[in-house]
N, C-alpha and C positions, 0 to 999 in steps of 0.2 A: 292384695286389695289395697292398702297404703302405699304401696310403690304407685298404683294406677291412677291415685286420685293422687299421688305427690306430680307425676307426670303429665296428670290433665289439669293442675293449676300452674304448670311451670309455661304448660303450651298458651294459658291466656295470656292478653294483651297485660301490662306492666297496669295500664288506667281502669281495667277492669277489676284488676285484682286490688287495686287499692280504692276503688268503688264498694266493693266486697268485704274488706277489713274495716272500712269506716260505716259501712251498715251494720256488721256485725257488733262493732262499738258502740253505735247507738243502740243497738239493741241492748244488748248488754248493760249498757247504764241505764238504758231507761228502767229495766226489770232491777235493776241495783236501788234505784229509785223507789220505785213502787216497792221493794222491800223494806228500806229506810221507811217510809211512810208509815207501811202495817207496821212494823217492828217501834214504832217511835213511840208508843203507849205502853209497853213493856219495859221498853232498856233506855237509858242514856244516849245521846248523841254520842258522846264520847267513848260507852263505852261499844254503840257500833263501828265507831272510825276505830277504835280499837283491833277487834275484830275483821277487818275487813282490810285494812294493815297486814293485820298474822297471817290470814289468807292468803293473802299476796305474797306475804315470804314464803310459807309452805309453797306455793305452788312455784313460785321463783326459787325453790334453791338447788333442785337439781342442775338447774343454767349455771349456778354460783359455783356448784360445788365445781363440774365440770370447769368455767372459766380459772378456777385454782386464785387464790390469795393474792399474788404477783398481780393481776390483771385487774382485781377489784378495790387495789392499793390507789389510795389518793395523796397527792401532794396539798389540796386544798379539803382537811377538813373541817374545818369550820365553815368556811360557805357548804359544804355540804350538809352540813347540820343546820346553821341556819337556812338553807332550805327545805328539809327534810321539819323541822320544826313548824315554818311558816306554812308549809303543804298537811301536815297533820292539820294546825289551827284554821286553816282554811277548810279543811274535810270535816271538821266539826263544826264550823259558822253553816257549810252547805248543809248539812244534815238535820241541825237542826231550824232553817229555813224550812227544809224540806218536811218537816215532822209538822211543824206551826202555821205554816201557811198552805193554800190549796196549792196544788202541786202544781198546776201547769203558772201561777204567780213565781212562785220559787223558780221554775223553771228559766222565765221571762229574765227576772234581774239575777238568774245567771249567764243570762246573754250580754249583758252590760260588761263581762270582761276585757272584751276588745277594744273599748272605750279607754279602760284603767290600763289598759297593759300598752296602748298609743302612748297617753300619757307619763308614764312609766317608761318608756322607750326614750323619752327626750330627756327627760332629770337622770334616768340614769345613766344610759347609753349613751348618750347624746346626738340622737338621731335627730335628723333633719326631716320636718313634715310639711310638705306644704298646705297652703291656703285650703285646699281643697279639702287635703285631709283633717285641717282642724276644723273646715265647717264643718265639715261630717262627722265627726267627733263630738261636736258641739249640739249638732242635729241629734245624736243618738241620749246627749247627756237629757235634751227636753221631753225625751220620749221616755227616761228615766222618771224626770220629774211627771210627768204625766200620769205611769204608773203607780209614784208615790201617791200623788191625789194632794199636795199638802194645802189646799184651801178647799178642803171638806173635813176641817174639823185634824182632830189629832193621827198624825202620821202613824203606821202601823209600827211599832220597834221591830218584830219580827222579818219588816220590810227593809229595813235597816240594818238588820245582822246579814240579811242576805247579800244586801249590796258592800258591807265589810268586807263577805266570803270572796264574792268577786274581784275585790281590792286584795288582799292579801293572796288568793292564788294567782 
């Protein structure tokens, strides 16, 4: 039975299958979501990014054990922990965006990433963007501001941690 269905996704198109694994993903995160959310009146943000971490190595470590120590060996680790630090910190600002504000909001100014990670792309990388892409950029940042709402009164901080989250991942 596994042979037939490993043989009938080897047979689809390469665009299809990766049609397929990014549905699945959103699925999966959304239902990840919607678990944060019930779960957020119970436990800690942190102590679900915790969790959901551990998860993730349980289920990743038969890959690990199999790849053997030699292959999982880094020359860089400290960028690796400084990213594995700033990736926790960020799964905690998302989570509890998620927990504090209505979900499909949290959701919104975590779309705001591609905004920060342009930007981030030029200071760090030192990529070249043109005109176009920093109107558009710029276009996304007012649509930010729009969301914050900041002349009705006091800006949500909730709305502000989420947009951190998006900054730091």
């Amino acid at each position: 039975m596994l042979s037939r269905i490993k043989k009938f996704w080897l047979v689809l198109p390469g665009n299809l299958r990766g049609i397929l694994w990014l549905t699945a993903g959103v699925l999966i995160l959304s239902i990840v979501n919607v678990l944060v959310k019930a779960l957020g009146n119970k436990f800690h943000a942190i102590e679900i990014a915790f969790f959901r971490y551990l998860t993730g190595f349980i289920l990743l470590s038969p890959i690990f054990f199999r790849m053997g120590w030699r292959n999982l060996k880094t020359k860089r680790l400290p960028l690796h922990l400084l990213r594995m630090s700033l990736a926790f910190i960020g799964q905690v600002l998302i989570f509890v965006s998620i927990i504090y504000l209505p979900l499909a909001d949290a959701t919104a100014f975590g779309f705001t990433k591609p905004i920060f990670t342009a930007i981030a792309a030029v200071i760090l990388l030192r990529e070249a963007i043109t005109n176009r892409r920093w109107f558009l950029t710029g276009l996304g940042f007012v649509g930010v501001l729009i969301m914050l709402r900041p002349g009705s009164g006091a800006v949500d901080p909730m709305a502000l941690i989420a947009i951190a989250a998006a900054i730091v991942w």
